[in-house]
GUKOLMI-313723 format. One record per residue (C-alpha): residue in three letters; x, y, z. Coordinates in steps of 0.001 Angstrom, whole numbers, plus 500000, padded with zeros to 6 digits. Example, Ala and Ser with C-alpha at 12.3 -4.5 7.8 and 13.67 -1.06 7.14 Angstrom:
<pts>
ALA512300495500507800;SER513670498940507140;
</pts>
This chain:
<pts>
UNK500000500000500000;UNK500966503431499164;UNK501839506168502052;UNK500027509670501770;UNK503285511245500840;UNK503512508777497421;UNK499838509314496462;UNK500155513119496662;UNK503674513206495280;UNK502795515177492152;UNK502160518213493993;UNK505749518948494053;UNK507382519767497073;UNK507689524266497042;UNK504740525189494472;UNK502412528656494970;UNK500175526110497393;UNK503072525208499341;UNK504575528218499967;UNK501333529984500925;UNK500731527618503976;UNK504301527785504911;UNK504191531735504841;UNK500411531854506279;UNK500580528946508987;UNK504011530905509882;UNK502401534113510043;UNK499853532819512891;UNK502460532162515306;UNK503583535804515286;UNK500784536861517761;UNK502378534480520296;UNK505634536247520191;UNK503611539000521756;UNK501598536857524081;UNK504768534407525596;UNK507030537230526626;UNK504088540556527559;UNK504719540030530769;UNK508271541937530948;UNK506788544711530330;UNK503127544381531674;UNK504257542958534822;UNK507596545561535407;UNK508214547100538797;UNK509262550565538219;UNK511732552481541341;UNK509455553489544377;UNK508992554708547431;UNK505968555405550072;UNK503714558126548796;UNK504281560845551946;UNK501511563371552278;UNK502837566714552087;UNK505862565678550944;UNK506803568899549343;UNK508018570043553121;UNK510302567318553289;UNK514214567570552560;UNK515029565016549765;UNK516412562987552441;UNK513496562210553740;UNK511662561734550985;UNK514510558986549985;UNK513810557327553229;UNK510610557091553298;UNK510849553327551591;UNK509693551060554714;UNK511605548430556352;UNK515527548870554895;UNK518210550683556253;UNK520869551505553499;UNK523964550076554388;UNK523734550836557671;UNK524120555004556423;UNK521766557790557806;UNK520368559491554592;UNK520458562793556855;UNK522340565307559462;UNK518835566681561046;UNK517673563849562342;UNK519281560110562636;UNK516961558602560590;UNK517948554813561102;UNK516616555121564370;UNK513121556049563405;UNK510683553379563563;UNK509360552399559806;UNK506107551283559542;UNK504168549898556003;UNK503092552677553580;UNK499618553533554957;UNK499090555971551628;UNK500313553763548970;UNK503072554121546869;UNK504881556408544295;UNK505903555015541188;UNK508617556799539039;UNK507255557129534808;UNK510631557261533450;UNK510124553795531921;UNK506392552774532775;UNK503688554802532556;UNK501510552149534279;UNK501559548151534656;UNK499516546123536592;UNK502345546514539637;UNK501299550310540032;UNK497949549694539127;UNK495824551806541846;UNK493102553932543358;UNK493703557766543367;UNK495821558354546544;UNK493420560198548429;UNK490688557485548209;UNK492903554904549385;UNK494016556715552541;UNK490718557412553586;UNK489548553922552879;UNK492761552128554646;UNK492499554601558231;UNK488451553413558178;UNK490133549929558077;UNK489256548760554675;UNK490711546536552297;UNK492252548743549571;UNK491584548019546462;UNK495161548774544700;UNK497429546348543139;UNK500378547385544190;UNK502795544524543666;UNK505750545909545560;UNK507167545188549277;UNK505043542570551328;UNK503286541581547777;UNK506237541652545089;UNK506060538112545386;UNK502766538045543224;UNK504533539233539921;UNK506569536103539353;UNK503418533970540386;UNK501289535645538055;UNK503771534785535130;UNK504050531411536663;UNK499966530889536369;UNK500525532001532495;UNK503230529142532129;UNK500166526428534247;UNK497856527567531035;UNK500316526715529198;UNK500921523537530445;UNK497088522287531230;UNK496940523458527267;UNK499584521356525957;UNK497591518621528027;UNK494224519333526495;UNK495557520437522543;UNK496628517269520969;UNK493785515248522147;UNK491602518179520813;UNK493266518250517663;UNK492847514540517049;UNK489442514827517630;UNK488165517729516269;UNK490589518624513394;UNK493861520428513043;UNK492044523731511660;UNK489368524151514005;UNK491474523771517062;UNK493553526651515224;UNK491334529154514887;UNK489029528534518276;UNK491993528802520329;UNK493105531668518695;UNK489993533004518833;UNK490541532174523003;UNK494053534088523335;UNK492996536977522021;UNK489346536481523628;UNK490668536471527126;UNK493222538827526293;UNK491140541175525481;UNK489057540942528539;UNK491984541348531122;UNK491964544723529660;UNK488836545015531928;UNK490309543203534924;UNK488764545079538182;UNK491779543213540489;UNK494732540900540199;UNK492894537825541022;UNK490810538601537466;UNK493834539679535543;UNK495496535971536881;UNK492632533903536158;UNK492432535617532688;UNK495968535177532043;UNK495753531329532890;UNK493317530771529743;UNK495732533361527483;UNK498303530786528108;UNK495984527459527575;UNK495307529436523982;UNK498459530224523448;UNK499767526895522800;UNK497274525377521657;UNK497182527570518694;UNK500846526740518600;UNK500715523502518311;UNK497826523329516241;UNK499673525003513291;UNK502859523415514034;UNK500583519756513355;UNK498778521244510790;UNK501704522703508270;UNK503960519511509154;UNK500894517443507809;UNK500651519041504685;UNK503848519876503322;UNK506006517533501919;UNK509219515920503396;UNK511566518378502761;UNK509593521580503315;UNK508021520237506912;UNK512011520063508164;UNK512122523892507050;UNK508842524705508187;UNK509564522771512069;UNK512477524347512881;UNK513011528069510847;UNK509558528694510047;UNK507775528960513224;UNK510671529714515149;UNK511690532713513346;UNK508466534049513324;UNK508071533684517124;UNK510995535806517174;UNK509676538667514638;UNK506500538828517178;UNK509410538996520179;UNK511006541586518189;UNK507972543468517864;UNK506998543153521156;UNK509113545984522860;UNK508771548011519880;UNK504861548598520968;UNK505941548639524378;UNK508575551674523854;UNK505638553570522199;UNK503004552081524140;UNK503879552789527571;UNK500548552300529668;UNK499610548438530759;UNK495914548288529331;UNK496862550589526005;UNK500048547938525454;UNK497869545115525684;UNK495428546260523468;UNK497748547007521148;UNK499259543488521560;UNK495497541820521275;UNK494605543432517703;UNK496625541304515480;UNK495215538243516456;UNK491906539546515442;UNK493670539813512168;UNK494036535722511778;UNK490560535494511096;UNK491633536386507847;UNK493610532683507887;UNK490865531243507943;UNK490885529945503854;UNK493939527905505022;UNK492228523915504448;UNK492447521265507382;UNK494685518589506607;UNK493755515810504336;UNK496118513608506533;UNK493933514458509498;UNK490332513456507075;UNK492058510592505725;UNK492153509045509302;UNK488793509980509658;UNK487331508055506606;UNK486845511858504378;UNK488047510831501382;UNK485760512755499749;UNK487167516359501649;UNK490282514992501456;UNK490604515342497675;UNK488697518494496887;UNK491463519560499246;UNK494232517829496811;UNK492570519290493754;UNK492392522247494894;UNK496518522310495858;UNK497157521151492453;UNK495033523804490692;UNK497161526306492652;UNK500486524688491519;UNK499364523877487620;UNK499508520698487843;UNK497616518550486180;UNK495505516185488782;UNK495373512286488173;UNK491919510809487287;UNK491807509350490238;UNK493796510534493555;UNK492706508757496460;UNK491749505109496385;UNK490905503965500164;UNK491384500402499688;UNK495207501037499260;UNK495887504020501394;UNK497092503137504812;UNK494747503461507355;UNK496577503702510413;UNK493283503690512898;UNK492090500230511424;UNK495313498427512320;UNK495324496500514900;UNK498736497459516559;UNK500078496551520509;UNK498793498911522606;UNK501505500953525008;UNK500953503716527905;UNK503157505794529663;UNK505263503539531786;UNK506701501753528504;UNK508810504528528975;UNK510329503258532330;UNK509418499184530504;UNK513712499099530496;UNK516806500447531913;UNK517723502011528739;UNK514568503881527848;UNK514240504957531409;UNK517291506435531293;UNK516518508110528414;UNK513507509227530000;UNK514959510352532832;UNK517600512379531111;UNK515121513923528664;UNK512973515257531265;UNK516104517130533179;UNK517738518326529943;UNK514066519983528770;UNK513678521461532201;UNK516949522787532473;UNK516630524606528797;UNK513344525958529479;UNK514530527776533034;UNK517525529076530870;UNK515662530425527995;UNK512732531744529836;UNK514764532715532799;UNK517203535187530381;UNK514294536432528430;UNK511942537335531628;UNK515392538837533067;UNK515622541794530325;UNK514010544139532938;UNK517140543605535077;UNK519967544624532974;UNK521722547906532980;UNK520719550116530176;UNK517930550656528449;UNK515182547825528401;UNK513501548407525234;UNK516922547504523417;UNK518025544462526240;UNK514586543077525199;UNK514692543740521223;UNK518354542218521402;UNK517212538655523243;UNK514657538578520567;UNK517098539345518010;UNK519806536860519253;UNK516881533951518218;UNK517469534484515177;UNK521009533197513863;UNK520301531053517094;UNK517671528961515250;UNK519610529258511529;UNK523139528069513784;UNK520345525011514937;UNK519060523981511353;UNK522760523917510296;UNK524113521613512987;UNK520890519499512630;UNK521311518863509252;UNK525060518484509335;UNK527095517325512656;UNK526033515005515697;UNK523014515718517953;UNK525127514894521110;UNK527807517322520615;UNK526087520029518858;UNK523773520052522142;UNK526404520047524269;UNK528640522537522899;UNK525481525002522342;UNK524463524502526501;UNK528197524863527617;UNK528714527836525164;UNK525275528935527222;UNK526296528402530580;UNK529736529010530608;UNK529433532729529740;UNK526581532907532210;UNK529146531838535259;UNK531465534982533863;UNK529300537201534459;UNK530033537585537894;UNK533413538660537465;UNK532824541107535234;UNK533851544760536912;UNK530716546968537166;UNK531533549665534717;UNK531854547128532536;UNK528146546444532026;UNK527669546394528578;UNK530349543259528346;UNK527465541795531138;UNK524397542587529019;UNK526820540792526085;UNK527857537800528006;UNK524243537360528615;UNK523113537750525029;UNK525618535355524359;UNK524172533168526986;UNK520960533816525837;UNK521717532576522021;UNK523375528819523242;UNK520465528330525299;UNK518174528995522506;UNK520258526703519888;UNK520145523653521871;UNK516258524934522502;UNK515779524803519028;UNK517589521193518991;UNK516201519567521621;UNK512574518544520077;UNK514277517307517245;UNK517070514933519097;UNK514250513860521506;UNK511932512383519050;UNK515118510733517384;UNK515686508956520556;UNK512140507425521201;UNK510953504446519403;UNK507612505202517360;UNK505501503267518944;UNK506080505414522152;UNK507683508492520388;UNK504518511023520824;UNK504079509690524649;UNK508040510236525308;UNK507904513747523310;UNK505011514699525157;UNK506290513552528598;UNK509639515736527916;UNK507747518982526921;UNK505758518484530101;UNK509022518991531713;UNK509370522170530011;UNK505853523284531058;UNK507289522647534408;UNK510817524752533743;UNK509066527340532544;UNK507001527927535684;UNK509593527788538398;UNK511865530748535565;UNK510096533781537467;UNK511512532622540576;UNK515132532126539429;UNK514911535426537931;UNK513084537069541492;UNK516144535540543535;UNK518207538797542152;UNK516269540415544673;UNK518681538612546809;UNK521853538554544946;UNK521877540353541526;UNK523947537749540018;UNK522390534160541600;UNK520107533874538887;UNK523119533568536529;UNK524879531417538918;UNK522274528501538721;UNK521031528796535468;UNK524633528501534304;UNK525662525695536396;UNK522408523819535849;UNK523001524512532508;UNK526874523697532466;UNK525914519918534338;UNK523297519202531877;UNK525932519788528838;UNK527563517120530629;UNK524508514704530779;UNK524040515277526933;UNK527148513316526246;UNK526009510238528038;UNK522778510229525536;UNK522931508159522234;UNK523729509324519212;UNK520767509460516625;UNK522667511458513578;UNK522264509153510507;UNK520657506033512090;UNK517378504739511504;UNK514521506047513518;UNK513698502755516455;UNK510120501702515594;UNK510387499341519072;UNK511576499488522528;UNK513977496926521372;UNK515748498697518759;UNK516125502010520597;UNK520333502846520680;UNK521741502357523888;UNK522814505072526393;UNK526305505542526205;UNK528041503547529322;UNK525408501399530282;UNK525852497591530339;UNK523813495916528027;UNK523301491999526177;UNK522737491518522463;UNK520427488915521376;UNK521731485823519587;UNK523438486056517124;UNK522187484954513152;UNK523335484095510240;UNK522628485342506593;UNK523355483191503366;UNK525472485576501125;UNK525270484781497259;UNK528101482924497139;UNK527512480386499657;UNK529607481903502395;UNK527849482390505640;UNK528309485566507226;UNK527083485865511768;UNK524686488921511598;UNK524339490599514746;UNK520566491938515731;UNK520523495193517550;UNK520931495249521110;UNK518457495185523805;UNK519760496869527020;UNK518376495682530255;
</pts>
């Protein structure tokens, strides 16, 4: 029987049909640029200090002061009075915010300063956000709840997909990230803006992965390698790029985030892009399946064959009666549970790096529109570097070298002199590109390693782990509170040691894809038996032992 990609093989490979799904399925993932990475500047905490009433009688050295609970360096900030001696107390009149960068975000989001006096002294709850002192710790959890949408979404988006078809997953949960978007523009607290941002990030990814499915399903071979790894990446990156372009010009929360909600309301105008005839092949549509076909070929000039799609010879993968396998095949053996085991920490590890370093931008010296247009920009050769190495040297090493390049220059940060901070903001940059290489790498080496018959379970389990890095990255980056350079400590130690895990993985560079648990390659140092060995009658009588692959234990 014939595969999909033989029946439909006089399409051609990069014809006007082709190239308008790449371009147009590519296109959709720019809003998510936007979406992944708002939260630098929606969520930044601008310098503050207690709002003092009739603070124009006040020397300037009290009016530095007056920031409760701290004592700077053990200095009085004036000769009139000592000063460190005074008993601090909370601010009881709310907070001043400086504008010189933020006009608003939902930190310094509050009532008029008059209303909230009067409504704290009658022993009210005020209303105000104000996500500074006792409450700074709600900023990184409300970037963390994004990351759990994200997460519960890449539980809930394949099974969705499957079921309901690759296009209409596409557009309803775009239609959800800029729905609930759109509405935290009205949020009357931060409990609404949080709960609002949890389904942004459910929508998010599923629209993600939705058009990842659906342009790898109907371009050919050679385009859906392109189309994986540049196409979608790259355009992430152009909506990253974008992203603190608005923001510089944009400089109040809600007015950003409108801004950033509008061009998803433009995908509607996706919408001709057809659902994959893959997708209504498994579903018995011939029928749909080939007006699709004939419709591709019309596009391309190509004359269409009499007949296209004859089901008694296409292979129907959901009538086959095939061994059924769950998630703990992938602890069955030693070897694939090492593999497992290693995935997991080497997808975690990237995803604190990368998000870690981009949610960081906020944090180093100079100006933070450019820090945050140069991490996007860094993607860029960082994904072309990973297409390169992936279609020309070793998974193993190419990983590895792209996570120590990552976290070495990380751990030198620290000894860089303090006038010298734009080498820092470099070193990080640099940082910030290895990370994203082996990023880039890492779904493709991963579903290399796994067998097929597990391959979507092991992928799946690994990205999980991701999900999972991605949440605790607020909180590496919120330790600087503590010590300005422990973020880049651990994330470039973590980092460093996981380099060094990489090597002990197989090598899948130019060896066949495992279809069994059997056949997967063995990790490298780990003890394993070969089955028996066979033997092969050559054509000129001579017998030849043929050794099986190895099973590890």
């Amino acid at each position: 029987m014939r595969d999909y990609d033989e029946v439909t093989a006089f399409l051609g490979e990069w014809g006007p049909f082709q190239r308008l799904i790449f371009f147009l399925l590519s296109a959709s993932i720019i809003p998510n640029g936007f979406t992944g990475l708002s939260s630098v500047f929606l969520i930044g905490t601008p310098e503050h200090r207690c709002r003092v009433p009739d603070a124009a009688n006040l020397s300037s050295a009290w009016r530095n002061h007056s920031v409760p609970l701290r004592l700077q360096d053990g200095r009085e900030p004036g000769r009139d009075v000592d000063l460190g001696q005074l008993e601090q107390e909370s601010c009881l009149d709310g907070w001043e915010f400086s504008q010189d960068v933020y006009l608003s975000t939902i930190v310094t989001e509050q009532d008029s300063g008059a209303h909230n006096a009067m409504k704290n002294r009658m022993g009210r709850k005020l209303l105000s956000w104000n996500l500074v002192c006792e409450d700074d710790w709600k900023a990184p959890l409300t970037i963390s709840l994004f990351f759990v949408g994200v997460l519960l979404g890449s539980f809930i988006s394949g099974q969705l997909s499957d079921r309901f078809g690759r296009k209409n997953v596409l557009f309803v949960t775009m239609g959800m990230q800029t729905g609930f978007s759109f509405l935290q523009l009205f949020s009357k607290n931060f409990e609404m803006f949080v709960v609002l941002f949890v389904f942004v990030g459910m929508g998010q990814i599923s629209n993600y992965v939705a058009a990842f499915v659906l342009g790898t399903e109907i371009l050919g071979k050679s385009v859906r390698i392109i189309f994986s790894t540049l196409g979608v990446c790259i355009f992430y990156a152009f909506g990253y790029m974008v992203l603190p372009l608005f923001a510089y010009f944009i400089r109040d929360w809600r007015m950003l985030l409108l801004a950033l909600t509008v061009p998803g309301v433009l995908c509607v105008a996706l919408w001709f892009i057809p659902e994959s005839p893959r997708w209504l092949i498994s579903q018995g549509r011939f029928e749909e399946a080939e007006v699709i076909i004939r419709k591709a070929a019309k596009a391309n000039g190509i004359v269409v064959p009499s007949t296209i799609f004859d089901p008694s010879e296409l292979q129907d993968l959901s009538s086959k009666k095939q061994q059924s396998h769950n998630i703990l095949d992938l602890l069955r053996t030693r070897n694939i549970r090492m593999v497992t085991i290693m995935s997991i920490i080497l997808w975690m590890t990237i995803s604190v790096g990368y998000f870690g370093l981009s949610l960081d931008t906020p944090n180093l010296h100079g100006d933070i529109y450019v820090n945050c247009f140069l991490s996007a920009t860094v993607e860029v050769p960082a994904y072309v570097l990973a297409w390169l190495l992936l279609r020309y040297l070793p998974r193993r090493y190419s990983m590895a070298t792209a996570l120590f390049l990552g976290g070495s220059v990380l751990l030198f940060v620290q000894l860089v002199p303090p006038d010298l901070y734009y080498l820092t903001t470099a070193l990080v940059m640099v940082g910030k590109f290895g990370i994203t290489a082996a990023f880039s790498m890492v779904y493709v080496y991963t579903a290399e390693l796994y067998p097929t018959v597990v391959r979507n379970m092991g992928v799946g389990v690994s990205s999980t782990a991701s999900r999972l890095g991605s949440i605790l990255s607020p909180y590496f980056v919120y330790l600087g509170v503590y010590d300005r350079f422990l973020p880049y400590i651990l994330m470039g130690s973590l980092t460093i040691l996981t380099a060094i895990l990489t090597l002990f993985l197989p090598e899948s560079f130019g060896t066949p894809l495992p279809d069994t648990i059997d056949q997967m390659l063995r990790v490298k140092g780990m003890k394993h038996r070969q089955t028996p060995s066979h033997t092969r009658m050559l054509k000129d009588g001579e017998e030849r032992p043929t050794i099986l692959k190895s099973t590890a234990l």
